[in-house]
PDB file of N, CA, C, O and CB in Angstrom:
ATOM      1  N   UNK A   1       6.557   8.450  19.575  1.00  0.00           N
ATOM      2  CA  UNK A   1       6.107   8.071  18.260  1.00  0.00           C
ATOM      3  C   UNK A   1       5.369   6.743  18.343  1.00  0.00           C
ATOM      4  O   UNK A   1       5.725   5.823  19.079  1.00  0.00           O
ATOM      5  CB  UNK A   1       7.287   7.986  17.283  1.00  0.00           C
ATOM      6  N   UNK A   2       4.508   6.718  17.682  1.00  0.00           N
ATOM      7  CA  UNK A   2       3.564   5.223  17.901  1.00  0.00           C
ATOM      8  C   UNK A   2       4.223   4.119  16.959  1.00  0.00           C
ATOM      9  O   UNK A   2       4.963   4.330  15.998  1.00  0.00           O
ATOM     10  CB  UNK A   2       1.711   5.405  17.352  1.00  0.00           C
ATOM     11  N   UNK A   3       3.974   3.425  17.240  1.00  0.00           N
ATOM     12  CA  UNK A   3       4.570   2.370  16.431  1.00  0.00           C
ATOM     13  C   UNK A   3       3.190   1.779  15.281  1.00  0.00           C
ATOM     14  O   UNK A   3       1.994   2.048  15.401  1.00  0.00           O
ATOM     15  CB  UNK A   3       5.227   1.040  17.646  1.00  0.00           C
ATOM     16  N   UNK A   4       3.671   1.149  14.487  1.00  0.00           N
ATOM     17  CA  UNK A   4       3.093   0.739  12.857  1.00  0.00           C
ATOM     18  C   UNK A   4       3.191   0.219  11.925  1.00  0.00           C
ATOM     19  O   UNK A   4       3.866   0.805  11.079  1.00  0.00           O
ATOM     20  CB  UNK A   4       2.983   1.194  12.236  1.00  0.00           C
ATOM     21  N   UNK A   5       2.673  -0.968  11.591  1.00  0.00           N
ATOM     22  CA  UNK A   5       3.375  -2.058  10.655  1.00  0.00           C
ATOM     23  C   UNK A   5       2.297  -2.680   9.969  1.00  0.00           C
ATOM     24  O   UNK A   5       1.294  -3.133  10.520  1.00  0.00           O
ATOM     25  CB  UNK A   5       4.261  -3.209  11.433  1.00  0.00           C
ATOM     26  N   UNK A   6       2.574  -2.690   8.539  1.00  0.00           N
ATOM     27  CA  UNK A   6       1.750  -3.326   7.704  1.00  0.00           C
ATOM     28  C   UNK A   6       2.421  -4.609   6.964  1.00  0.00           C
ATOM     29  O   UNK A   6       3.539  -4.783   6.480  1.00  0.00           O
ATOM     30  CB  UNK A   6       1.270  -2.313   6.764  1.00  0.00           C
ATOM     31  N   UNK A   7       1.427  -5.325   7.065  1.00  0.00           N
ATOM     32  CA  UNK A   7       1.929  -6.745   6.655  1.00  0.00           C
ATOM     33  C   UNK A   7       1.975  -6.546   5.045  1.00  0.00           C
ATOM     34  O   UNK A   7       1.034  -6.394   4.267  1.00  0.00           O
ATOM     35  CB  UNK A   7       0.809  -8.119   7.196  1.00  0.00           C
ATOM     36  N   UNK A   8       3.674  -6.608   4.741  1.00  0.00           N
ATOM     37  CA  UNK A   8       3.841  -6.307   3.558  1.00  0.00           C
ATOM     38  C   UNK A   8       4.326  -8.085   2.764  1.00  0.00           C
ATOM     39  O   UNK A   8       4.993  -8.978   3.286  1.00  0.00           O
ATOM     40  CB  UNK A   8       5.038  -4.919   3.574  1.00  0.00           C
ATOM     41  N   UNK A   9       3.750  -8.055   1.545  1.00  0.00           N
ATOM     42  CA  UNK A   9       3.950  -9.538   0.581  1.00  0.00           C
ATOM     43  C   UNK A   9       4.786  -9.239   0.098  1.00  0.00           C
ATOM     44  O   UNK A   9       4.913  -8.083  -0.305  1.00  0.00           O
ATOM     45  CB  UNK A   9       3.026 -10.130  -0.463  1.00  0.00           C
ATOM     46  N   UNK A  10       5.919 -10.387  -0.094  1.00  0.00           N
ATOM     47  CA  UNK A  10       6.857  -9.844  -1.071  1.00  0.00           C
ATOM     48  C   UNK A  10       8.011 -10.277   0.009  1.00  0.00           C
ATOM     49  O   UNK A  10       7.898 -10.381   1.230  1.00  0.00           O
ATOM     50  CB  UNK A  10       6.670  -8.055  -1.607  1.00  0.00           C
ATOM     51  N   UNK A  11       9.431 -10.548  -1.019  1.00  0.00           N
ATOM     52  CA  UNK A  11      10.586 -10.525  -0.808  1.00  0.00           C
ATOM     53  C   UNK A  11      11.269  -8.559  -0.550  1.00  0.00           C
ATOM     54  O   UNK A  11      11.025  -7.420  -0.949  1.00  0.00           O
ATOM     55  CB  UNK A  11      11.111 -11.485  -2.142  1.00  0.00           C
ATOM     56  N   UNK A  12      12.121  -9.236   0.294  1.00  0.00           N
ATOM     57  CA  UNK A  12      12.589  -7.632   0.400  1.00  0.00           C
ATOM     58  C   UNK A  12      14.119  -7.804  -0.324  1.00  0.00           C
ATOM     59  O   UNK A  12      14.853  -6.918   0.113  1.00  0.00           O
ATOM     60  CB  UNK A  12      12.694  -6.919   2.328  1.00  0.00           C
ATOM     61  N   UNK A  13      14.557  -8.353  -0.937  1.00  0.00           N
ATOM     62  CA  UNK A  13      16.118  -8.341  -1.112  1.00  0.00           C
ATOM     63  C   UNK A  13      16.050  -8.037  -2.565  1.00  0.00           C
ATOM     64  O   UNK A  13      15.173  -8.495  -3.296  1.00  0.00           O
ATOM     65  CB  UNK A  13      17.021  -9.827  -0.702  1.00  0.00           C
ATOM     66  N   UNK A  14      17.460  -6.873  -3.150  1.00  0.00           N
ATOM     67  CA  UNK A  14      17.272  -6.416  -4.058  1.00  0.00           C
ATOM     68  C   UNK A  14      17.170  -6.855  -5.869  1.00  0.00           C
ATOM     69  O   UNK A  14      16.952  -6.173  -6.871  1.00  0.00           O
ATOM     70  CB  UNK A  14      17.936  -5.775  -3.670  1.00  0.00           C
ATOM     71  N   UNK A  15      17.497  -8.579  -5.614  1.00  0.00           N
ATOM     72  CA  UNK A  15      16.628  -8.958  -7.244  1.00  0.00           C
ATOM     73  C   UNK A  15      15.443  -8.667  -7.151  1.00  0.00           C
ATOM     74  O   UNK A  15      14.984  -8.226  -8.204  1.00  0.00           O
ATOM     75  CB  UNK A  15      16.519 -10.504  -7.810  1.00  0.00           C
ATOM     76  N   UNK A  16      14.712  -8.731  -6.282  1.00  0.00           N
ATOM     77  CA  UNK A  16      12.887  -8.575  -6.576  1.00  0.00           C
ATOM     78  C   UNK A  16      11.984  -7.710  -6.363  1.00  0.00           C
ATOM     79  O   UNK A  16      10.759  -7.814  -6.325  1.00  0.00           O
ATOM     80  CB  UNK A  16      12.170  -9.335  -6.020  1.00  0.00           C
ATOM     81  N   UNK A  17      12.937  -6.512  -6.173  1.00  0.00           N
ATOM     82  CA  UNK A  17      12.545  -4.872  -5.775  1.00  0.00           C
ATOM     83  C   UNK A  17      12.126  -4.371  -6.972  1.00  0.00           C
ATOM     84  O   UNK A  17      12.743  -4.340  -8.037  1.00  0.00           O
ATOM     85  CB  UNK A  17      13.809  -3.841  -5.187  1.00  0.00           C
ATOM     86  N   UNK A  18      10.914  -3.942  -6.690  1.00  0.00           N
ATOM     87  CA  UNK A  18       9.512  -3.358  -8.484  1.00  0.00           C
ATOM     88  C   UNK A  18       9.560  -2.204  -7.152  1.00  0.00           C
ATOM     89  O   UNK A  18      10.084  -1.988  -6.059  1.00  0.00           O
ATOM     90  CB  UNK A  18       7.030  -4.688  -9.265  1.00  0.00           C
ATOM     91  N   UNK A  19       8.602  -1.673  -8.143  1.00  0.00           N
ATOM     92  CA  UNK A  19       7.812  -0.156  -7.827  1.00  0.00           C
ATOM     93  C   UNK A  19       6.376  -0.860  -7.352  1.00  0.00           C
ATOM     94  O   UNK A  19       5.646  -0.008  -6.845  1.00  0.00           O
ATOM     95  CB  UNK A  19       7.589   1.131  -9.498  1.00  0.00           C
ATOM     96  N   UNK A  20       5.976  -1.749  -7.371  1.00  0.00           N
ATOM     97  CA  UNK A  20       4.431  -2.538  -6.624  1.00  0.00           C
ATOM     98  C   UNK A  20       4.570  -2.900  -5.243  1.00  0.00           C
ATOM     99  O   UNK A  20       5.210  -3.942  -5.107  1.00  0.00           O
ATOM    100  CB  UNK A  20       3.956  -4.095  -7.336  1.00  0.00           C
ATOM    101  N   UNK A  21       4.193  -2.397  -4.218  1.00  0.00           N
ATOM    102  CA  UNK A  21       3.934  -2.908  -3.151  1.00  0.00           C
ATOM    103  C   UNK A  21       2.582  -3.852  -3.109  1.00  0.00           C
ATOM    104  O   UNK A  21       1.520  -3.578  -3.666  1.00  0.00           O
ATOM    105  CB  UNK A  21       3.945  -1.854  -2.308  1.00  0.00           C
ATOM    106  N   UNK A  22       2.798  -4.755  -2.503  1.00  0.00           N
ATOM    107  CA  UNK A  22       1.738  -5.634  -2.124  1.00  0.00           C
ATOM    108  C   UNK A  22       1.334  -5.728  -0.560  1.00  0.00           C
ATOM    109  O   UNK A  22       2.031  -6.311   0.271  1.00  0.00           O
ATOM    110  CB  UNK A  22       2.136  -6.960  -2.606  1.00  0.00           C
ATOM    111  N   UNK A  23       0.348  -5.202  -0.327  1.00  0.00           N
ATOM    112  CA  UNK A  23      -0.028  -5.630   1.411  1.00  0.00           C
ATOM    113  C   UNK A  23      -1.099  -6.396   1.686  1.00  0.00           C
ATOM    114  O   UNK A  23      -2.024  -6.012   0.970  1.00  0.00           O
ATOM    115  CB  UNK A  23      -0.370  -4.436   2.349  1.00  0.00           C
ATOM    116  N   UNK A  24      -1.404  -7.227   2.325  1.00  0.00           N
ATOM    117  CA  UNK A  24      -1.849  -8.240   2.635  1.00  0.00           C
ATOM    118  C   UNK A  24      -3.263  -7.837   3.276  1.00  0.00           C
ATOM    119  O   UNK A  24      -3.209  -7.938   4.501  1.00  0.00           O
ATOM    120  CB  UNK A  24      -0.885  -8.944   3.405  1.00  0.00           C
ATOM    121  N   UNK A  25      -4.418  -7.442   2.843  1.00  0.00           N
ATOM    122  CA  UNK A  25      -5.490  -6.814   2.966  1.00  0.00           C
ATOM    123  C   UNK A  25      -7.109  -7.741   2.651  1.00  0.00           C
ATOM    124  O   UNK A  25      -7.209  -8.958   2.493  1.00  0.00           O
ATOM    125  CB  UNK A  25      -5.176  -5.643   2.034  1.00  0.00           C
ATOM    126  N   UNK A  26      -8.051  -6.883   2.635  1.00  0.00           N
ATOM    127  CA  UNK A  26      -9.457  -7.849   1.866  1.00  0.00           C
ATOM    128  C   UNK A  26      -9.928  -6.572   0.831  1.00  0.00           C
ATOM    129  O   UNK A  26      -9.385  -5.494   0.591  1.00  0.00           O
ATOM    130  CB  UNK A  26     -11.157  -8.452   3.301  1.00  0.00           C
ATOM    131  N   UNK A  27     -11.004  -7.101   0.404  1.00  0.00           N
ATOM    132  CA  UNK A  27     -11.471  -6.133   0.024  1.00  0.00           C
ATOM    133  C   UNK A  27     -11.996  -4.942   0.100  1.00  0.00           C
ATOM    134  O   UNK A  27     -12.110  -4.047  -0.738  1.00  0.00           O
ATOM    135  CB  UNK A  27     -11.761  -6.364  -0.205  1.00  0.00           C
ATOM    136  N   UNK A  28     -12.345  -5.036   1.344  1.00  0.00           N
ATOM    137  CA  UNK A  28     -12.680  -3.938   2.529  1.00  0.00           C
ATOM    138  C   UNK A  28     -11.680  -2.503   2.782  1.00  0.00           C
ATOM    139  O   UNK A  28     -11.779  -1.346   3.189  1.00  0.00           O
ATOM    140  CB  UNK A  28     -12.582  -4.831   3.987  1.00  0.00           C
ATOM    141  N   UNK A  29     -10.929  -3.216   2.375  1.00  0.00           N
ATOM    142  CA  UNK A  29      -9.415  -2.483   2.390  1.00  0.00           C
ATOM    143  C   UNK A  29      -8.971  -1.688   1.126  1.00  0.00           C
ATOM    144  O   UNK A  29      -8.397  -0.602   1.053  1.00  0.00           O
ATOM    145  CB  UNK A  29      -8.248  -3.615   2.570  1.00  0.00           C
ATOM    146  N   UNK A  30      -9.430  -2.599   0.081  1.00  0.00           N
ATOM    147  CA  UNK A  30      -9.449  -2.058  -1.478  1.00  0.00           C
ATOM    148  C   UNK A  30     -10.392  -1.020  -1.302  1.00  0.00           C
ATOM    149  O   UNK A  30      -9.942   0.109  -1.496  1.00  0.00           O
ATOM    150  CB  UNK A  30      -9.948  -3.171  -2.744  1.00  0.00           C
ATOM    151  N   UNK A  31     -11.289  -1.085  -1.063  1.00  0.00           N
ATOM    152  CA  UNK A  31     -12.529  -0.157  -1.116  1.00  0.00           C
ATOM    153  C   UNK A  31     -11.809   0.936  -0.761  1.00  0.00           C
ATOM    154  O   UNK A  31     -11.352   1.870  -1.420  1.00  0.00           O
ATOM    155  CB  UNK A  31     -13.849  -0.455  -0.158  1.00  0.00           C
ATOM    156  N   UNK A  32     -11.779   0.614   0.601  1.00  0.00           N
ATOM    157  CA  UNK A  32     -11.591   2.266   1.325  1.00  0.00           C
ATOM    158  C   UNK A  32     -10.514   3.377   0.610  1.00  0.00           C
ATOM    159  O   UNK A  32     -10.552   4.587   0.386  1.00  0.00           O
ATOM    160  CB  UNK A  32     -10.911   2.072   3.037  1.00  0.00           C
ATOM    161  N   UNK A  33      -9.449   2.187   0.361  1.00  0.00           N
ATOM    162  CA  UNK A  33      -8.305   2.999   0.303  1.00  0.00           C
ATOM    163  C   UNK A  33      -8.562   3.884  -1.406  1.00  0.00           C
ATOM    164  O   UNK A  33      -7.884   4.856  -1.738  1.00  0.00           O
ATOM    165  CB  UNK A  33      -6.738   1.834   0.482  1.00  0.00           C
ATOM    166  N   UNK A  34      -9.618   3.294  -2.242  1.00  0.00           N
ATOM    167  CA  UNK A  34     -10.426   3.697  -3.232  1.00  0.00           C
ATOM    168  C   UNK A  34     -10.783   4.901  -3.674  1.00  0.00           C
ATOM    169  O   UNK A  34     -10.534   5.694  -4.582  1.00  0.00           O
ATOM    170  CB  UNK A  34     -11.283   3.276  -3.072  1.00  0.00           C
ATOM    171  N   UNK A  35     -11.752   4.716  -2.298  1.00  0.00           N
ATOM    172  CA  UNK A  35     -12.587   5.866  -2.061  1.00  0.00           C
ATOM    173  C   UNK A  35     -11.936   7.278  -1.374  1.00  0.00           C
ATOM    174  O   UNK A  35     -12.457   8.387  -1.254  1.00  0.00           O
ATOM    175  CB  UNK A  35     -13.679   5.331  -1.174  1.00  0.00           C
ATOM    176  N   UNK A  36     -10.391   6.722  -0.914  1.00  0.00           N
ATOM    177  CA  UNK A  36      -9.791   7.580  -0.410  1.00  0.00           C
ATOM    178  C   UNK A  36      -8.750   8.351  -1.689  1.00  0.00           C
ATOM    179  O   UNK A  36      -7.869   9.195  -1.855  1.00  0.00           O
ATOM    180  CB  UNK A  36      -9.147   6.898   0.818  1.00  0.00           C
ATOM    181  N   UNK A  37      -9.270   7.743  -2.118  1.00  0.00           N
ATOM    182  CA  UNK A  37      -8.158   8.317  -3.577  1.00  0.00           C
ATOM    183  C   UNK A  37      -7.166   7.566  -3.770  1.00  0.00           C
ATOM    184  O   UNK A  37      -6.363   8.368  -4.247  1.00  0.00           O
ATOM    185  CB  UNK A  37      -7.359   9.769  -3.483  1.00  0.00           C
ATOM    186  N   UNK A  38      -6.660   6.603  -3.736  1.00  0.00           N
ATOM    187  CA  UNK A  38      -5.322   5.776  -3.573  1.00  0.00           C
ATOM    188  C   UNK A  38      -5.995   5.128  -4.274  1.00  0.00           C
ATOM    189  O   UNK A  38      -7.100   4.670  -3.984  1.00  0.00           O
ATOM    190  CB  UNK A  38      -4.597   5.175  -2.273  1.00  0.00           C
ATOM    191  N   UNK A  39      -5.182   4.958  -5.692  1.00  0.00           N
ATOM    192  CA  UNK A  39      -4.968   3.628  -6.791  1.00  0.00           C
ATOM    193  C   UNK A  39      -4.332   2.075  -6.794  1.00  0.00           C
ATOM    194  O   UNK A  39      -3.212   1.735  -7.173  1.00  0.00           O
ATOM    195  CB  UNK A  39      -4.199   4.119  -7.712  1.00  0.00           C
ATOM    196  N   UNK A  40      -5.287   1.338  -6.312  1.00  0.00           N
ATOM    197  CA  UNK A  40      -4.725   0.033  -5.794  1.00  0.00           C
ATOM    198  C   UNK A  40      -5.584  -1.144  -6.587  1.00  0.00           C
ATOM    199  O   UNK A  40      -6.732  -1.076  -7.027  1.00  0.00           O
ATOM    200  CB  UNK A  40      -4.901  -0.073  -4.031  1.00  0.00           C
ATOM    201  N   UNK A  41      -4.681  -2.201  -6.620  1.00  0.00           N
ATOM    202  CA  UNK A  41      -5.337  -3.305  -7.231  1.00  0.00           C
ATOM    203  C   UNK A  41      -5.320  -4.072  -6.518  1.00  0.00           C
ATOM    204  O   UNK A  41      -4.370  -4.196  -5.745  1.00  0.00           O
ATOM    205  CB  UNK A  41      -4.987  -3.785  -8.268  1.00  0.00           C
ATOM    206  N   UNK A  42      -6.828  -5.227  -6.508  1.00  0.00           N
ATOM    207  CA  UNK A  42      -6.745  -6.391  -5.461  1.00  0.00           C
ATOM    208  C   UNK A  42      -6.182  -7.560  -6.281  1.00  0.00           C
ATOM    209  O   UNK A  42      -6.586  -7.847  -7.407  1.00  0.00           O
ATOM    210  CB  UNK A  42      -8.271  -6.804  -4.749  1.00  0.00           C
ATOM    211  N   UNK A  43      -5.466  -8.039  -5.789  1.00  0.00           N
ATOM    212  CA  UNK A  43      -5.416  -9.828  -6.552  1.00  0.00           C
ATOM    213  C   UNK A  43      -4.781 -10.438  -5.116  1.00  0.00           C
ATOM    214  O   UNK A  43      -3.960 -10.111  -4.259  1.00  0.00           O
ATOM    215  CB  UNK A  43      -3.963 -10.189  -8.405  1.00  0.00           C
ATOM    216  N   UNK A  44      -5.901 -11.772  -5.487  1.00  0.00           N
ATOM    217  CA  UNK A  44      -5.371 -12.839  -4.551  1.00  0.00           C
ATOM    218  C   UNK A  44      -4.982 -12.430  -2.901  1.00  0.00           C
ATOM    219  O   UNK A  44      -3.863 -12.576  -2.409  1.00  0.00           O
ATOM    220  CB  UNK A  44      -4.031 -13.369  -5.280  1.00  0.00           C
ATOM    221  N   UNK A  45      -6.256 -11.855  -2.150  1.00  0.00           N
ATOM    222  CA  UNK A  45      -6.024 -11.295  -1.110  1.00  0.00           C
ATOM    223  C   UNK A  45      -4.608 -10.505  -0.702  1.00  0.00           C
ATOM    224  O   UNK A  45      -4.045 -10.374   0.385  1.00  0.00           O
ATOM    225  CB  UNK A  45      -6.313 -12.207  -0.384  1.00  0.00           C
ATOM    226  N   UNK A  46      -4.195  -9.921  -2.377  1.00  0.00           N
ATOM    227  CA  UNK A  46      -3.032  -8.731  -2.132  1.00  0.00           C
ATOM    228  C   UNK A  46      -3.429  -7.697  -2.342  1.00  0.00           C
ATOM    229  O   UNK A  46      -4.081  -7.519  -3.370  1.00  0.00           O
ATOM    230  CB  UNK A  46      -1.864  -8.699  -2.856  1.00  0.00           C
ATOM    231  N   UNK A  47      -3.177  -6.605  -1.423  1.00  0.00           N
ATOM    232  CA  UNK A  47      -3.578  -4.604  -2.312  1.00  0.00           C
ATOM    233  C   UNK A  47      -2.323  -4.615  -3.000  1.00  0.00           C
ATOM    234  O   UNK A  47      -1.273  -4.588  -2.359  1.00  0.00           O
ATOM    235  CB  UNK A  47      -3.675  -2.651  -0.983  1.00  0.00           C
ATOM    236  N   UNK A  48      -2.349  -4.668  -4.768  1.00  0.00           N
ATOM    237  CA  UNK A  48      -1.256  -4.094  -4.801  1.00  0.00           C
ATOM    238  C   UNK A  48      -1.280  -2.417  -4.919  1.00  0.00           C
ATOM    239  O   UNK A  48      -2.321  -1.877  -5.295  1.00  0.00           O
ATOM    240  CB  UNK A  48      -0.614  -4.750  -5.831  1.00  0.00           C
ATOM    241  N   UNK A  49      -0.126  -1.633  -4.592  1.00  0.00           N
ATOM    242  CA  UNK A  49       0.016  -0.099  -4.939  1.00  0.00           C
ATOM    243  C   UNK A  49       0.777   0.301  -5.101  1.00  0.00           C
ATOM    244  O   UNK A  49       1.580   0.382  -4.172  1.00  0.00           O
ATOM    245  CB  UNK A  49      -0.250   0.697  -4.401  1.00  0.00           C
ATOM    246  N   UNK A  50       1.151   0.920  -6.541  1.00  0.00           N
ATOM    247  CA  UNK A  50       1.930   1.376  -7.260  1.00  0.00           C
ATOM    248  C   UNK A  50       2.686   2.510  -6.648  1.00  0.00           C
ATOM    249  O   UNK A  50       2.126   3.427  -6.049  1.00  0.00           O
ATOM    250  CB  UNK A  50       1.325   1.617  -8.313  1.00  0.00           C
ATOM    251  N   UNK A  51       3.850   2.427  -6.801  1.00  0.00           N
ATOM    252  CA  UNK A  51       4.864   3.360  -6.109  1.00  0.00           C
ATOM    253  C   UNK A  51       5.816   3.887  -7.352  1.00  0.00           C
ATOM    254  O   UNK A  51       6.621   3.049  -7.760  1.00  0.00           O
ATOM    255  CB  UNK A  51       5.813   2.488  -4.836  1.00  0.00           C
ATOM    256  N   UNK A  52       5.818   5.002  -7.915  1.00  0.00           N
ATOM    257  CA  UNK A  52       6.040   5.288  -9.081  1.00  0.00           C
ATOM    258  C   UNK A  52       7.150   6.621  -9.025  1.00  0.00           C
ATOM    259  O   UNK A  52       7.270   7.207  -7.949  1.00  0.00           O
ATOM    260  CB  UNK A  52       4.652   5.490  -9.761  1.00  0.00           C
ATOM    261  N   UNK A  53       8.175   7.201 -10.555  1.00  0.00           N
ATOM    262  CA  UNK A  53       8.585   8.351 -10.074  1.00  0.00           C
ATOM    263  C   UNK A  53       7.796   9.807  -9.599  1.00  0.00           C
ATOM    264  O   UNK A  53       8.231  10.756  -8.946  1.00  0.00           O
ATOM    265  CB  UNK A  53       9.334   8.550 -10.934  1.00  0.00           C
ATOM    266  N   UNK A  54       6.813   9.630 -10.048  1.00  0.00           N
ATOM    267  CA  UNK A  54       5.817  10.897  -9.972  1.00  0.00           C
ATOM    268  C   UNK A  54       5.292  10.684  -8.485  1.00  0.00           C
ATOM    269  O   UNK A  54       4.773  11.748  -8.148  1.00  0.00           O
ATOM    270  CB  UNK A  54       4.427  10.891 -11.245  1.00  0.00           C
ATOM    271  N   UNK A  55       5.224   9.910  -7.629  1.00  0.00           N
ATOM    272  CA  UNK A  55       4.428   9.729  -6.238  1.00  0.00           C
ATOM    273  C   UNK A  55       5.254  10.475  -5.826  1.00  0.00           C
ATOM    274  O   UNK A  55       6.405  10.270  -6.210  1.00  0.00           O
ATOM    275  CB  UNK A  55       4.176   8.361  -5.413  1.00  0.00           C
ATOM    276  N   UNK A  56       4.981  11.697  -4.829  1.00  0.00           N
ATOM    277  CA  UNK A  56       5.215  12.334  -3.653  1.00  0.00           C
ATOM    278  C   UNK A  56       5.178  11.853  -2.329  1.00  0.00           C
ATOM    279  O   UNK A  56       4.252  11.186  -1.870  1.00  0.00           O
ATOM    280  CB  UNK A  56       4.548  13.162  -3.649  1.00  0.00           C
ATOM    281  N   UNK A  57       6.388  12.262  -1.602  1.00  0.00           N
ATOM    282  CA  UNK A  57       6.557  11.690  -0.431  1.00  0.00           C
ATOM    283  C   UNK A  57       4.929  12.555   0.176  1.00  0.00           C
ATOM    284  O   UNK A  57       4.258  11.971   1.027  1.00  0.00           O
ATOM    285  CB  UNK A  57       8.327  12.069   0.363  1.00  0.00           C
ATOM    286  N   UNK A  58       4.661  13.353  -0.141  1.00  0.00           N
ATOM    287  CA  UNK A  58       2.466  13.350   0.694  1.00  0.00           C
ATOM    288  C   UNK A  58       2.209  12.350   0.386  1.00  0.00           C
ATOM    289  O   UNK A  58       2.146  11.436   1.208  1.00  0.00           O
ATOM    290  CB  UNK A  58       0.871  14.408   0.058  1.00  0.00           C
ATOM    291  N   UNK A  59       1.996  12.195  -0.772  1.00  0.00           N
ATOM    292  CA  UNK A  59       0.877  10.938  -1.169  1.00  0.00           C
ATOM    293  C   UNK A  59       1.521   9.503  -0.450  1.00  0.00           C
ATOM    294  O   UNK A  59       0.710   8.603  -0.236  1.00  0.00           O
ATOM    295  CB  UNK A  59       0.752  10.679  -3.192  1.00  0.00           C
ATOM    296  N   UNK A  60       2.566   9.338  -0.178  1.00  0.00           N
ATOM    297  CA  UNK A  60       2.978   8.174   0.874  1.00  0.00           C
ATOM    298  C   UNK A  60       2.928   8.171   2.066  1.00  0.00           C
ATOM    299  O   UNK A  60       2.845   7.105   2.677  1.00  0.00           O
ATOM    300  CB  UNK A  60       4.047   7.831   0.862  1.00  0.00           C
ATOM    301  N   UNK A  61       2.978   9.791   2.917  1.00  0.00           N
ATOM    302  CA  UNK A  61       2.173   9.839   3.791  1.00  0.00           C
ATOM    303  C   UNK A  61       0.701   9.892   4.026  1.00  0.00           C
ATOM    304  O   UNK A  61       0.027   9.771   5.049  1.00  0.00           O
ATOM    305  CB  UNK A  61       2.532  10.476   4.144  1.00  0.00           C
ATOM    306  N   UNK A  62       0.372  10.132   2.651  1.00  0.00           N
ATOM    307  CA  UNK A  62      -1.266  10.053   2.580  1.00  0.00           C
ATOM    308  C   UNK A  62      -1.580   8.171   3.071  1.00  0.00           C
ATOM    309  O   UNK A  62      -2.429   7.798   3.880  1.00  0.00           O
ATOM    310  CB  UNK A  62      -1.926  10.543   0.493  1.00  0.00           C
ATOM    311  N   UNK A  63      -0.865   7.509   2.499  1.00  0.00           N
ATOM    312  CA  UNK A  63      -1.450   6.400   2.330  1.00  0.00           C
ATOM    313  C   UNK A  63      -1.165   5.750   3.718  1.00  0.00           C
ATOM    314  O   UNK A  63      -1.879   4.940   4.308  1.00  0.00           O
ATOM    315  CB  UNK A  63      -0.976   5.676   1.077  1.00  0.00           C
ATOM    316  N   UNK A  64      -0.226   6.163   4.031  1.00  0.00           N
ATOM    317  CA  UNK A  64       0.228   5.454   5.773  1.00  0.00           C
ATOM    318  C   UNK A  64      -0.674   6.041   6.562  1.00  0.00           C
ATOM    319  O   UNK A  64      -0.561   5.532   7.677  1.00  0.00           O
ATOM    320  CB  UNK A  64       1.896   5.859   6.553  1.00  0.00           C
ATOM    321  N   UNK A  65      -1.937   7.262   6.550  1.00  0.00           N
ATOM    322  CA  UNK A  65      -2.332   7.911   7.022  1.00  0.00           C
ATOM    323  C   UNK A  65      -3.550   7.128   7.252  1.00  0.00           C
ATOM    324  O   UNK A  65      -4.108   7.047   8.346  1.00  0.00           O
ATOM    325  CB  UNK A  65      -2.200   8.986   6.524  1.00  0.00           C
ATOM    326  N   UNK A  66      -3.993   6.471   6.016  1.00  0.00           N
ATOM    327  CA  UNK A  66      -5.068   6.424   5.911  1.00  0.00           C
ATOM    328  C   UNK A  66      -5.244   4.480   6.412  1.00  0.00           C
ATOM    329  O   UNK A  66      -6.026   3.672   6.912  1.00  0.00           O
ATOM    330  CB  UNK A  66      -5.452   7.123   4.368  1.00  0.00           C
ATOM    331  N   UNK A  67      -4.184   4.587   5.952  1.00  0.00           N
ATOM    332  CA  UNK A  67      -3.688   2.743   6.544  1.00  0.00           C
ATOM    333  C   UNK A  67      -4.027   2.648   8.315  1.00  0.00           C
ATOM    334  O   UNK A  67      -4.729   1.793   8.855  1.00  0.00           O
ATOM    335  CB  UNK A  67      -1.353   2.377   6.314  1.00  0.00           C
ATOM    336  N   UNK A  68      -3.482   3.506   8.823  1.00  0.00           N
ATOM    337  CA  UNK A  68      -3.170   4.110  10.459  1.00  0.00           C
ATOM    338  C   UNK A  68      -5.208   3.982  10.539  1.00  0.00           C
ATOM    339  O   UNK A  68      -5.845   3.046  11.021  1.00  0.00           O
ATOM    340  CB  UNK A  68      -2.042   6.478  10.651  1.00  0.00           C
ATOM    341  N   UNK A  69      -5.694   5.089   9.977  1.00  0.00           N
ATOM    342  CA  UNK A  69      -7.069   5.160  10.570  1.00  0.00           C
ATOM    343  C   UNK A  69      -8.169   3.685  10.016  1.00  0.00           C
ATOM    344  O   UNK A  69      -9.324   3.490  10.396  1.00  0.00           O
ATOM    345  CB  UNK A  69      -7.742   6.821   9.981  1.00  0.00           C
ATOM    346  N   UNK A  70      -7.632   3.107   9.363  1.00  0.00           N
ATOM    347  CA  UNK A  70      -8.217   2.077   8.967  1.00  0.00           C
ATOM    348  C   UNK A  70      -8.526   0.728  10.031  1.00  0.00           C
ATOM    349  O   UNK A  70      -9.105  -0.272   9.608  1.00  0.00           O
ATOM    350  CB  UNK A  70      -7.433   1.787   7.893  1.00  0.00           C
TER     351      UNK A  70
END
């Protein structure tokens, strides 16, 4: 298995656990992941992306997928 890690913003301990991931990206990154269909917001050199009850474990492999070929 390959190994894979995205530089994620944010506290991990459970007071400050949302449904927003933030990863540490440019805009370049906003774009793509855009154009790839993935709903993301830039602020302050963060992607944020919404992780919601309706997201499917695809669409989270979609996005690690597309993170990977990036």
């Amino acid at each position: 298995m390959d190994s894979f890690a995205i530089d994620v913003s944010g506290s991990f301990d459970n007071e400050n656990r949302c449904n927003i991931i933030g990863i540490k990206g440019d805009a370049h990154l906003a774009k793509y992941l855009t154009h790839k269909g993935i709903v993301v917001k830039m602020r302050n050199n963060i992607i944020r992306i919404g992780i919601h009850f309706y997201t499917t474990e695809g669409d989270i492999d979609r996005l690690i997928n597309f993170l990977k070929l990036y």
